[in-house]
C-alpha atoms as a printed R data frame, in Angstrom:
    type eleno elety resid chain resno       x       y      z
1   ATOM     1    CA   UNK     A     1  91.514 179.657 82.843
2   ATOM     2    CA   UNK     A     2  92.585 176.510 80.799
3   ATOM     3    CA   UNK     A     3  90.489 174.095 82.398
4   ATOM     4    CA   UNK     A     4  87.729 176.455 81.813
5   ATOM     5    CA   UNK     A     5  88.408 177.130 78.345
6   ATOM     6    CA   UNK     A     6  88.783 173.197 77.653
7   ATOM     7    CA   UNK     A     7  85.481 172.762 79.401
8   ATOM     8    CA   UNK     A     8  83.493 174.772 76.996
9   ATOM     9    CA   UNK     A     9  85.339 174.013 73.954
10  ATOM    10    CA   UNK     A    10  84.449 170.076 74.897
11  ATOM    11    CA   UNK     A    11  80.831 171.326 75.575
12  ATOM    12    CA   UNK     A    12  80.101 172.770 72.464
13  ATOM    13    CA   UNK     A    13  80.834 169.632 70.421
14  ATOM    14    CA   UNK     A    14  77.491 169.111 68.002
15  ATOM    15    CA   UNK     A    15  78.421 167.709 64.513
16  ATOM    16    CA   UNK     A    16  75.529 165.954 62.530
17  ATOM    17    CA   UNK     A    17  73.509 164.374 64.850
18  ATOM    18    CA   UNK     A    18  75.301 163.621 67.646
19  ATOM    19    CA   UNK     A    19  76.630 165.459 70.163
20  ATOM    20    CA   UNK     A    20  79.294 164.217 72.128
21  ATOM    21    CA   UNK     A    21  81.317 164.448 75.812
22  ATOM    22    CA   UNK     A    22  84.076 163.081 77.116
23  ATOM    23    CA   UNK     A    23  84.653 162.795 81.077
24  ATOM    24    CA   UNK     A    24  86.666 161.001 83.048
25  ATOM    25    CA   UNK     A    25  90.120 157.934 83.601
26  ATOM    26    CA   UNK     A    26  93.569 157.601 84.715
27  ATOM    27    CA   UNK     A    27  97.049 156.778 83.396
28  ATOM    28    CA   UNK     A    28 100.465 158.867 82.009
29  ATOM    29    CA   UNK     A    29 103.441 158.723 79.574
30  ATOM    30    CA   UNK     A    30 107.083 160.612 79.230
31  ATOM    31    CA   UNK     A    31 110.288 158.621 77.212
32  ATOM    32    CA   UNK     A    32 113.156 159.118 75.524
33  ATOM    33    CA   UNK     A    33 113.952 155.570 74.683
34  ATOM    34    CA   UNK     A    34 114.337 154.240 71.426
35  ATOM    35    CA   UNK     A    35 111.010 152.333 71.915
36  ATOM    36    CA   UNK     A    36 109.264 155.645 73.091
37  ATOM    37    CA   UNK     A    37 110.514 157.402 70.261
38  ATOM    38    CA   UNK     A    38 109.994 154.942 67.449
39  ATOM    39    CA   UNK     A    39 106.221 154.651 68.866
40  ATOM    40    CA   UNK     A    40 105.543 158.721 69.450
41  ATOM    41    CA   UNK     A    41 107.021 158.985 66.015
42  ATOM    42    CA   UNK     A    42 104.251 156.565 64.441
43  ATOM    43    CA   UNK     A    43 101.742 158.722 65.904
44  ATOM    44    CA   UNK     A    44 102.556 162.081 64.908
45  ATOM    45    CA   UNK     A    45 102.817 160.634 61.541
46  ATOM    46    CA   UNK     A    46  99.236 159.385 61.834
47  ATOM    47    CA   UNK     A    47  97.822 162.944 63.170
48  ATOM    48    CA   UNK     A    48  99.595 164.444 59.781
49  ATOM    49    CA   UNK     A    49  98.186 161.504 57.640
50  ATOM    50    CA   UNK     A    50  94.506 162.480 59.327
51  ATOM    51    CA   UNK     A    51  94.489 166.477 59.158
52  ATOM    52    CA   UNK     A    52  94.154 166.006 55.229
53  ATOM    53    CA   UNK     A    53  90.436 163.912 55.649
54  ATOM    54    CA   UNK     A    54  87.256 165.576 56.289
55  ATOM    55    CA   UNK     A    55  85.413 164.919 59.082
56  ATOM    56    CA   UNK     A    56  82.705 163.278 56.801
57  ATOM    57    CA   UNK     A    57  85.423 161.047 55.875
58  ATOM    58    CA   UNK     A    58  86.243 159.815 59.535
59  ATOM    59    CA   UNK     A    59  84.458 158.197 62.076
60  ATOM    60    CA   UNK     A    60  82.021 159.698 64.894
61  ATOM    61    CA   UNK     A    61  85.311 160.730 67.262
62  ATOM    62    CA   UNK     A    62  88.278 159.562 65.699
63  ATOM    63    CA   UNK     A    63  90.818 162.484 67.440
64  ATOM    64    CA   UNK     A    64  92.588 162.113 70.849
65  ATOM    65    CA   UNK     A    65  95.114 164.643 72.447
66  ATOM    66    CA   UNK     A    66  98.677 162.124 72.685
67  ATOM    67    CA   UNK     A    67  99.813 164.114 75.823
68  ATOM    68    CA   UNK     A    68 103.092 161.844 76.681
69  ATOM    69    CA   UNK     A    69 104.456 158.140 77.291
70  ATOM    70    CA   UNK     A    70 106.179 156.136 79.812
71  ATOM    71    CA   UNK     A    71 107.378 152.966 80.990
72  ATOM    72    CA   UNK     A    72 105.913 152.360 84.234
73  ATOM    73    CA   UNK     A    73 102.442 152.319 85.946
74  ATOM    74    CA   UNK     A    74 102.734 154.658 89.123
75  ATOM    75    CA   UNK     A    75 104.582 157.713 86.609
76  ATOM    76    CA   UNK     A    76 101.338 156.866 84.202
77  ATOM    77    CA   UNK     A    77  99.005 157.170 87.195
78  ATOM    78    CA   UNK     A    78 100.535 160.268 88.637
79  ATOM    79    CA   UNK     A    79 100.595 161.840 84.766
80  ATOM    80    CA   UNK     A    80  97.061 161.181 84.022
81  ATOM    81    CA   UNK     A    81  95.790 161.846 87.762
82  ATOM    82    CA   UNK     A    82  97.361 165.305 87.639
83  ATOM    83    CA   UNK     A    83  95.987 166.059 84.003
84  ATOM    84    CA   UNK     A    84  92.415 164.562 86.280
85  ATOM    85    CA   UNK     A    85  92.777 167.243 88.655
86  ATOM    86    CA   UNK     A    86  92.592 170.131 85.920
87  ATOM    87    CA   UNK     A    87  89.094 169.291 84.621
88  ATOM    88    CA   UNK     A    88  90.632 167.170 81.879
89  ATOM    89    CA   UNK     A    89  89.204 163.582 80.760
90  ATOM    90    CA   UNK     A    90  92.674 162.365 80.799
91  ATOM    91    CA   UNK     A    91  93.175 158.313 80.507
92  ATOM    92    CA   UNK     A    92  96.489 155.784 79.614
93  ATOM    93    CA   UNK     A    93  96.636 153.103 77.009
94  ATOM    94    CA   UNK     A    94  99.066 150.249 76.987
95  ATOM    95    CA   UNK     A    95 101.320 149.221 74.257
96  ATOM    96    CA   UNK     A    96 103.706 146.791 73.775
97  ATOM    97    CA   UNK     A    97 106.994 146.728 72.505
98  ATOM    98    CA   UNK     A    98 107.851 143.193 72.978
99  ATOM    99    CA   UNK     A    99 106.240 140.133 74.848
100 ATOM   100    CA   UNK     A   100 107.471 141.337 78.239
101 ATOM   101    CA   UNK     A   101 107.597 144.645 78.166
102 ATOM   102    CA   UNK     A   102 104.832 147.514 77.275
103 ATOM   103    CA   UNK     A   103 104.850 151.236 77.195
104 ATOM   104    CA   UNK     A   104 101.905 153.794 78.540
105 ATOM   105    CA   UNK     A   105 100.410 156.371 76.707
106 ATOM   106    CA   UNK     A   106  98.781 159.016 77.972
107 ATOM   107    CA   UNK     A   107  95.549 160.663 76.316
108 ATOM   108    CA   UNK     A   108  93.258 163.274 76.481
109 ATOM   109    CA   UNK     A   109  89.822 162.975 75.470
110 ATOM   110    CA   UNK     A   110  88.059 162.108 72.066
111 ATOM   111    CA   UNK     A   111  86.639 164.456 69.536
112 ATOM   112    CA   UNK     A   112  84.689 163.684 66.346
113 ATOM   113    CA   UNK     A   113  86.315 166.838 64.796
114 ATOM   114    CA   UNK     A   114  89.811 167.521 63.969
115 ATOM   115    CA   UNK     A   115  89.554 171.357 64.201
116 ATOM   116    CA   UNK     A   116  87.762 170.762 67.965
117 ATOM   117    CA   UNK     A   117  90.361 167.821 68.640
118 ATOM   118    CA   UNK     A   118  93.254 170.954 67.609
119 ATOM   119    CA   UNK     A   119  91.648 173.290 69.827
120 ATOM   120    CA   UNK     A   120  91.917 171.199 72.826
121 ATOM   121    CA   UNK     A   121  95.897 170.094 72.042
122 ATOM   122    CA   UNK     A   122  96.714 173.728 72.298
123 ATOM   123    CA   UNK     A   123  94.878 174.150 75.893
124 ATOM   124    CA   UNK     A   124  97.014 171.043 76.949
125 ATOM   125    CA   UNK     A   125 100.439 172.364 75.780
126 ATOM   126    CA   UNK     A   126  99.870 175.530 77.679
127 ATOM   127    CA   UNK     A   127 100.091 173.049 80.628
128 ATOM   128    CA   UNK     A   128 103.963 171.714 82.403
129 ATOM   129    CA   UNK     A   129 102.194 168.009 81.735
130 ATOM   130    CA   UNK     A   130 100.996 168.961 78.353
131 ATOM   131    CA   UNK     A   131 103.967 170.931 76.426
132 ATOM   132    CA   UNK     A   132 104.746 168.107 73.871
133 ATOM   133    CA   UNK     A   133 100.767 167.132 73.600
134 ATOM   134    CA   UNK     A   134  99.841 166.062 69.900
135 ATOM   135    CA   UNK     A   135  96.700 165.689 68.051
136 ATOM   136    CA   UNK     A   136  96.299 162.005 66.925
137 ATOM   137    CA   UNK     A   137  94.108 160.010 65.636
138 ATOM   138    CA   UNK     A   138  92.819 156.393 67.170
139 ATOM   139    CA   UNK     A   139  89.785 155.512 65.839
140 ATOM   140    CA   UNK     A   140  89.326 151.971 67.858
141 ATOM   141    CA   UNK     A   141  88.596 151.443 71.295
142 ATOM   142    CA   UNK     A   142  87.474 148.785 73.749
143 ATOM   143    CA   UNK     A   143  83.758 149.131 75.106
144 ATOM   144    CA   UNK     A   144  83.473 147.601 78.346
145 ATOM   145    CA   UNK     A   145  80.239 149.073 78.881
146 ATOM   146    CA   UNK     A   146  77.207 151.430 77.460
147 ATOM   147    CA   UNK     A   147  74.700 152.423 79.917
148 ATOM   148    CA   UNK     A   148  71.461 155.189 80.125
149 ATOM   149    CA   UNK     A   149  72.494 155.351 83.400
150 ATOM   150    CA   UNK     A   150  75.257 157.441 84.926
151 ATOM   151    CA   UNK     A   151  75.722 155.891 88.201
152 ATOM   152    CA   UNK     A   152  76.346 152.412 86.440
153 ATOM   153    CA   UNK     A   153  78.587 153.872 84.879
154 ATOM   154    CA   UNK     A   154  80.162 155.157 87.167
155 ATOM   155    CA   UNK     A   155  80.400 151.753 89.175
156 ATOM   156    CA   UNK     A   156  81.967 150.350 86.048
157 ATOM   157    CA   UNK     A   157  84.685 152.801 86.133
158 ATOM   158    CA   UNK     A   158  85.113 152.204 89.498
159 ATOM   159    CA   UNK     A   159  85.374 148.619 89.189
160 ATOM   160    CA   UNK     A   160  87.393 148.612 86.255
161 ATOM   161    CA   UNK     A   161  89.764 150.798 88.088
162 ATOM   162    CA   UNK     A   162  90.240 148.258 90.838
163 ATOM   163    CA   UNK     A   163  91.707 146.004 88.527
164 ATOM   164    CA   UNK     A   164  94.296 148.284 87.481
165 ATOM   165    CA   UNK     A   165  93.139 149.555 84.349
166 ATOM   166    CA   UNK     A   166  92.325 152.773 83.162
167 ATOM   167    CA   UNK     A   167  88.581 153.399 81.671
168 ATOM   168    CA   UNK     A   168  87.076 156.928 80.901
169 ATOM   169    CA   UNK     A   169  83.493 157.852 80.333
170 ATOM   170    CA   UNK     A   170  82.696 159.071 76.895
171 ATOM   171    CA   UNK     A   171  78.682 160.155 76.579
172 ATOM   172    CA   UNK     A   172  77.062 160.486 73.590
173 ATOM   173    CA   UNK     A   173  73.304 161.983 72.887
174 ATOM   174    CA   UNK     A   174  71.201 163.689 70.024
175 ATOM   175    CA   UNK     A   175  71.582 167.496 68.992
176 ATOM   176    CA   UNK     A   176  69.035 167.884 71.522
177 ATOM   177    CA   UNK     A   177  70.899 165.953 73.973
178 ATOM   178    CA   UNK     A   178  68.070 163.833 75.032
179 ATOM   179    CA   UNK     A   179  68.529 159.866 75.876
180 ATOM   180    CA   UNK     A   180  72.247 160.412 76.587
181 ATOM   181    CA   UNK     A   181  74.242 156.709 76.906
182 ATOM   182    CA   UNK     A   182  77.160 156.505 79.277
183 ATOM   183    CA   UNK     A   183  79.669 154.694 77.508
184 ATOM   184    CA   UNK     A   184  82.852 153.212 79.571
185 ATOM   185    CA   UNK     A   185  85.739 153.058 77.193
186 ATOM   186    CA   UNK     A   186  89.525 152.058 77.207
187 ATOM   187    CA   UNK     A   187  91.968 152.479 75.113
188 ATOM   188    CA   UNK     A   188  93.258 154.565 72.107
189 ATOM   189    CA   UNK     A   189  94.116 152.572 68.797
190 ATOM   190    CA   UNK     A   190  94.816 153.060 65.282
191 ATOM   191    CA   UNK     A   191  93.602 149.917 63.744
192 ATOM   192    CA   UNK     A   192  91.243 146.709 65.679
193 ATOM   193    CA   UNK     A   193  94.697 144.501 66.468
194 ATOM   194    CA   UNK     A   194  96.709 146.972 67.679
195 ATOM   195    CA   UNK     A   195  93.907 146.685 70.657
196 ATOM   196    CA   UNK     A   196  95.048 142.783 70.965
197 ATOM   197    CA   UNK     A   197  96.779 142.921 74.264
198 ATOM   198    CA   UNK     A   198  94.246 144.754 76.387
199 ATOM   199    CA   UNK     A   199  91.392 142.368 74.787
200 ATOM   200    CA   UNK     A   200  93.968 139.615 76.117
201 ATOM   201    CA   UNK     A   201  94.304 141.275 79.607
202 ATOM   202    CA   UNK     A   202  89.958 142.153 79.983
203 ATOM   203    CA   UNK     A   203  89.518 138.252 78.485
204 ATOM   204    CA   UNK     A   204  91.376 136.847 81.700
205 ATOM   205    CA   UNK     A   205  89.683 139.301 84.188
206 ATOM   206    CA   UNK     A   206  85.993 137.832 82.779
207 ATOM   207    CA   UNK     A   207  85.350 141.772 81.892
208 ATOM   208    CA   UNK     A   208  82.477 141.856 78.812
209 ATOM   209    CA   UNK     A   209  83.666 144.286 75.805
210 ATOM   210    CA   UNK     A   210  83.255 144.999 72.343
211 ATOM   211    CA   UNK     A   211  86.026 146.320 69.849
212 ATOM   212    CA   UNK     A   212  84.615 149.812 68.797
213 ATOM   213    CA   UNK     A   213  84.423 153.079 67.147
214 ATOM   214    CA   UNK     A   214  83.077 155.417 69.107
């Protein structure tokens, strides 16, 4: 089984001293629009920049699966919901291409090693939503949120959810997985100001965050 397979190759994450899983979100992306294009291309360009650093090189969980883009909310939703369903921590991340109009990416997960991160990317072609997935890398992301508890976390999620945006839970530990945090995260971003926009959007809602590297 995918999902399965995906599962434990997320599980056995353990590099240095952390250990590291990601769980949880919502959101989708598919285009073939100049804009869609011009941005998917900047990405895969990125992942081919970031295969030749080592890991020691990189931040804690720098990778993300890209798994598609589009250019409205309820196709995002539907994308990343589906991707939900099969066990995987699937989330979206807005971008915009002007001031009125934005595009949604869709991503799986974040890994803190490229070979992991590559493992995972072929799992997700192997599904109808995931054929065109690529391995990326977006170091920044917003934290709106780091608790030792799950179940706050989980209300976070929740609430962040009901104000249309699209959070996933990312836990980190020790190698002996003791003390876990619960960390609420949105977003997928390649440098701090790309990450602008949403910081704009969580500003006018009153939600808390930091801009981080997970």
């Amino acid at each position: 089984m995918i999902v399965a397979r995906v599962l434990l190759i997320t599980v056995m994450i353990a590099l240095g001293s952390i250990a590291q899983v990601s769980a949880f979100s919502l959101g989708p992306i598919n285009v073939k629009s100049k804009f869609g294009e011009r941005f998917d291309a900047e990405i895969e360009l990125t992942a081919k920049q970031s295969e030749k650093k080592s890991v020691a090189e990189t931040v804690a969980a720098p990778y993300v699966v890209y798994v598609s883009s589009h250019l409205d909310v309820p196709t995002t939703r539907r994308v990343v919901n589906e991707l939900r369903r099969k066990g995987l921590s699937a989330y979206s991340s807005p971008i915009p291409i002007d001031d009125k109009r934005k595009i949604y990416r869709v991503y799986v997960g974040r890994y803190n090693s490229w070979d992991l991160a590559r493992e995972v990317t072929k799992q997700v072609r192997k599904l109808s939503l995931g054929k065109y997935a690529i391995l990326a890398s977006a170091p920044y992301v917003l934290e709106s949120g780091n608790f030792t508890d799950e179940q706050k976390a989980r209300e976070q999620i929740k609430l962040l959810r009901k104000k249309m945006l699209s959070p996933f839970l990312f836990i980190t530990a020790d190698k002996n997985f003791s003390q876990p945090r619960f960390r609420v995260l949105l977003g997928a971003f390649r440098q701090p100001e790309s990450a602008s926009k949403l910081s704009e959007q969580l500003s006018t809602l009153d939600i808390p965050f930091t801009i981080d590297q997970p």
